[in-house]
N, C-alpha and C positions, 0 to 999 in steps of 0.2 A: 583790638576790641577786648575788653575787657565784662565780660558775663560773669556777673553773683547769681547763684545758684541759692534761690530762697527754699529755707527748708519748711514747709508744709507741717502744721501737728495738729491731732487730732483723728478722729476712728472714722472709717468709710462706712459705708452707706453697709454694705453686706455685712463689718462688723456687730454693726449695730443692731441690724436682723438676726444674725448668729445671737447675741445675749440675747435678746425676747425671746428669740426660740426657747433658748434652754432655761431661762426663769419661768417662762406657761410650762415647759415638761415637768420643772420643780413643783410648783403650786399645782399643778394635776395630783402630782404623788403625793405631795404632801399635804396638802389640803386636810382631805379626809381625815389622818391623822388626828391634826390639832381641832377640828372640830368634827366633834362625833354625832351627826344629826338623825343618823338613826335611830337612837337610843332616844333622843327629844320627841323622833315621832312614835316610840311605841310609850312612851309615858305619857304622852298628850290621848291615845289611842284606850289603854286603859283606866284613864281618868276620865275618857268619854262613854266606856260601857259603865262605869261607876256611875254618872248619871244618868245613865238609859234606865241602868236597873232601879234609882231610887226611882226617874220619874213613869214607869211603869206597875210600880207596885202602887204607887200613888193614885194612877188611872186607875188600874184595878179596882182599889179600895173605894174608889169614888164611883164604879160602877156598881160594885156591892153594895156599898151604902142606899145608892137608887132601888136595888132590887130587894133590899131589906134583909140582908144574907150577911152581914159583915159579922154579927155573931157566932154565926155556923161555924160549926170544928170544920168540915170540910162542906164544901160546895164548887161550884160551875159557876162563873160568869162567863156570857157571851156578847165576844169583842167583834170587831169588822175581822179582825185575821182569823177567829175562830175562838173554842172554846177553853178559856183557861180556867183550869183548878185551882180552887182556892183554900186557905185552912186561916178562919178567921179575916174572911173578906180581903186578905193578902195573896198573890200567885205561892202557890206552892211552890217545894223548893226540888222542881223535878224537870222533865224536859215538857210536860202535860201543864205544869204550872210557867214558872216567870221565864222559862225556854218558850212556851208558847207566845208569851206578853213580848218578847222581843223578835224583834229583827236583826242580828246581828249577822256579821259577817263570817264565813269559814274558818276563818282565822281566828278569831276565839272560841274555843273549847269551853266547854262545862264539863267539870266532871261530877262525879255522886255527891256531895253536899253543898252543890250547885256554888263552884269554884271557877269563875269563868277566866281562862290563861290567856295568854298570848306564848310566855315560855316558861321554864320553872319558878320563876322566881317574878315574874311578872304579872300578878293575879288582883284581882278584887273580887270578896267574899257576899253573898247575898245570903241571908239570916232569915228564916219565914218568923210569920207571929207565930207565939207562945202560946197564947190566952188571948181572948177577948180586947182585955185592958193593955195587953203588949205588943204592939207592931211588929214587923216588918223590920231588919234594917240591911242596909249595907256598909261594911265594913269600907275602912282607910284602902287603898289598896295600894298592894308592896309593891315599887318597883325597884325593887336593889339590884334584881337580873334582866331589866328591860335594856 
């Protein structure tokens, strides 16, 4: 009797679970790396108190307007949250003024010239009015260190 012994090629079954294993270990590790999404969400985060803050000084303004107070160097309007100071019918730039007008989360700080962070370098600036004839603004905000 004459027996050919055919030779078989190609990767078994446990091989082939062996490589998937260690390509998902890879892309676990390295993932993160090559895309850095947490940075995406604290710049998405500080471009979203950017407009809290414009669109609350704006409320403000349009509740001073109603009470006929937008001239006033300083005054009080009173909102559903409570009472925010105002300097020229804008939130003043304090924790009584547009700290009162918002709702934000722990995780943004204000500091004294009402600088609301996330981290050093991760901020957008809130500006009271001047005068009368000068608004309210909020600044671009930096995110170089978000």
């Amino acid at each position: 009797m004459n027996k050919s012994l055919s030779r078989v090629s190609g990767f078994t079954l446990i091989e082939l679970i062996v490589v998937i294993v260690i390509l998902g270990i890879m892309a676990a590790i390295a993932g993160p790396k090559f895309i850095n999404l947490q940075s995406d969400a604290r710049i998405s985060v500080i471009r979203g108190v950017e407009g809290s803050l414009r669109s609350a000084a704006t409320l403000v303004y349009s509740k001073a307007l109603i009470d006929g107070t937008e001239t006033a160097a300083t005054g009080t309007v009173t909102t559903a949250s409570g009472d925010v100071d105002t300097v020229f019918g804008y939130p003043a730039a304090s924790a009584t003024g547009i700290d009162a007008a918002l709702d934000l989360s722990a995780d943004i700080t204000p500091s004294g010239a009402r600088v609301f962070s996330l981290r050093t370098d991760c901020t957008v600036t809130y500006n009271p009015a001047t005068s009368a004839t000068v608004g309210a603004t909020v600044d671009t905000p930096v995110t170089t260190g978000c």
